[in-house]
N, C-alpha and C positions, 0 to 999 in steps of 0.2 A: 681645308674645309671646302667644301664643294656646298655651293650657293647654290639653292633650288625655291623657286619664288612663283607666286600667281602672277601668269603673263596678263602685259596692258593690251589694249587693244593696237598700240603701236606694233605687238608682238605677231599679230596675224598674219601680215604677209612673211615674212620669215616662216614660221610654223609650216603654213602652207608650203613655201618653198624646198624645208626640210623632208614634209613628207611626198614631196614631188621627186627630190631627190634618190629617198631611201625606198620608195614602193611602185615609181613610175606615174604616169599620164593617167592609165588603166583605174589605179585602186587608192591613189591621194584625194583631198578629200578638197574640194575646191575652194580657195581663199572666201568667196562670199559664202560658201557653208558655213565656213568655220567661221566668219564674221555671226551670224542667224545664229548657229548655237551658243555662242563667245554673249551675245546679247540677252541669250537666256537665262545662262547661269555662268559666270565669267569663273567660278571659284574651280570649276575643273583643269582649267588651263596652267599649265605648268610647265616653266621652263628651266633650264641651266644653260644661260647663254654663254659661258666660255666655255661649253664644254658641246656647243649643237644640239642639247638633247631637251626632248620635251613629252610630257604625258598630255594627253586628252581623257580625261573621266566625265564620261555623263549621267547624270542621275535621271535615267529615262523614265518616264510613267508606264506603270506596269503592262498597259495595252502593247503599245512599241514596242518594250523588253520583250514580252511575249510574242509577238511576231516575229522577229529579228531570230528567237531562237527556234523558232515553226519554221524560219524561211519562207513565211508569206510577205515578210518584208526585207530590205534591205537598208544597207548607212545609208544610201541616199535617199529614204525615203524617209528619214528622222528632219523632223523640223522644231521651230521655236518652242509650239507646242506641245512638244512630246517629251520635252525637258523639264524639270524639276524646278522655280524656280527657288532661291537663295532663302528666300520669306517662309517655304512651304518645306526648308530640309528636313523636319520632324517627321513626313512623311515617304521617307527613302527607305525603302527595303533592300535596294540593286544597286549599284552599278556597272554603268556600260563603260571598256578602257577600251576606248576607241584606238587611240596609238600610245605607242611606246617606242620613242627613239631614242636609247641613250648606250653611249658607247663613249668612251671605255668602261670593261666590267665595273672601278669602282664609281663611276655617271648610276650604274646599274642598281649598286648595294648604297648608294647612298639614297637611292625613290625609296627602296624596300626597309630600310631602315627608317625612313619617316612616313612609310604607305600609312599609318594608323593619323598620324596629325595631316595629311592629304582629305583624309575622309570625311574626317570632323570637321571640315570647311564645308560639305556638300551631305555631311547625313549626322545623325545624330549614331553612332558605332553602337549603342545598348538597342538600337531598332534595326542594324544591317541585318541582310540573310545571306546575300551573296552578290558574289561579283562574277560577270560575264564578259569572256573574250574574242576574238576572232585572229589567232596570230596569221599576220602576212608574210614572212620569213622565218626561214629555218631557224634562227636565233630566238624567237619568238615560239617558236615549237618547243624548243625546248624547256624556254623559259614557264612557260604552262606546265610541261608535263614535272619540271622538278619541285613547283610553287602547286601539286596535286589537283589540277584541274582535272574534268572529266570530260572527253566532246558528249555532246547534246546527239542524241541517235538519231532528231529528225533533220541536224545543221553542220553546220562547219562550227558552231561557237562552240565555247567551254564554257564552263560553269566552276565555282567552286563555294564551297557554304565558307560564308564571313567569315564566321568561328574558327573554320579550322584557318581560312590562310591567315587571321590573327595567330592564331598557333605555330603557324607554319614562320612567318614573317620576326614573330618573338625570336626565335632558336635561333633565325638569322642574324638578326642583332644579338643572341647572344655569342654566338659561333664570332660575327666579325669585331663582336668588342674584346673579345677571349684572344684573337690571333693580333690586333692592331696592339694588345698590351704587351705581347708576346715579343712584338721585334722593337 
């Protein structure tokens, strides 16, 4: 059973260290960032510490989400602000999956198998519309294109409407409860 839990805030410098590891100097996301958003809504934070891997979800307000996929903004220009917080999830239409480290594939199939209870910490799922990405590795590329993202024509992000990657994420869990019964 692979342990995946809302990180503390003892969890930040790690996090950060992780994704300083896996994306470079360039495009990690700076440990006091992630402290300022961790501040704003800590429910996105997700780890699996025996395993290195960790998700970052944010439930941005729709102005930011909207720039971010215009490309009038960028992740470093998301602050406290531009986050959702915990009190207000009734009002989540998005999410932003800032990162995604997790390795080995089953670190992988075991997020996507619990992506729907991830969500319902930070949105209320009968009110999602979609979820928006930005992969920074080829493993990440693909992980978009098989989970039916679209890139954004004016960005680098992807997009996908809620509904379907609940559809999409279902088949998965039922594909990997079909195969783990199997052996």
């Amino acid at each position: 059973m692979i342990a995946i839990s809302v990180a503390t805030a003892d969890d930040l410098p790690w996090i950060a260290a992780l994704e300083l590891r896996h994306y470079g100097s360039a495009r990690a996301v700076a440990a006091a960032r992630l402290a300022e958003w961790y501040g704003a809504n800590p429910n996105g934070f997700l780890v699996v510490r025996e395993h290195e891997a960790h998700v970052t979800a944010l439930p941005l307000k729709p102005p930011m989400l909207r720039a971010l996929i215009d490309g009038t903004k960028t992740e470093n220009d998301i602050r406290a602000a531009d986050i959702v917080s915990p009190r207000d999830r009734k009002s989540v239409r998005a999410l932003y999956i800032e990162s995604i480290i997790a390795e080995p594939i089953d670190v992988l199939g075991a997020l996507l198998l619990t992506f729907n209870r991830h969500v319902a910490r930070l949105a209320q799922p009968e009110s999602m519309e979609e979820v928006v990405v930005h992969p920074l590795t080829c493993a990440g590329d693909r992980l978009v294109a098989k989970l039916g993202f679209e890139r954004s024509a004016r960005s680098g992000y992807f997009l996908a409407k809620y509904a379907d990657l609940v559809r999409r994420t279902t088949a998965l869990r039922v594909c990997l409860g079909l195969r783990r019964r199997a052996t």
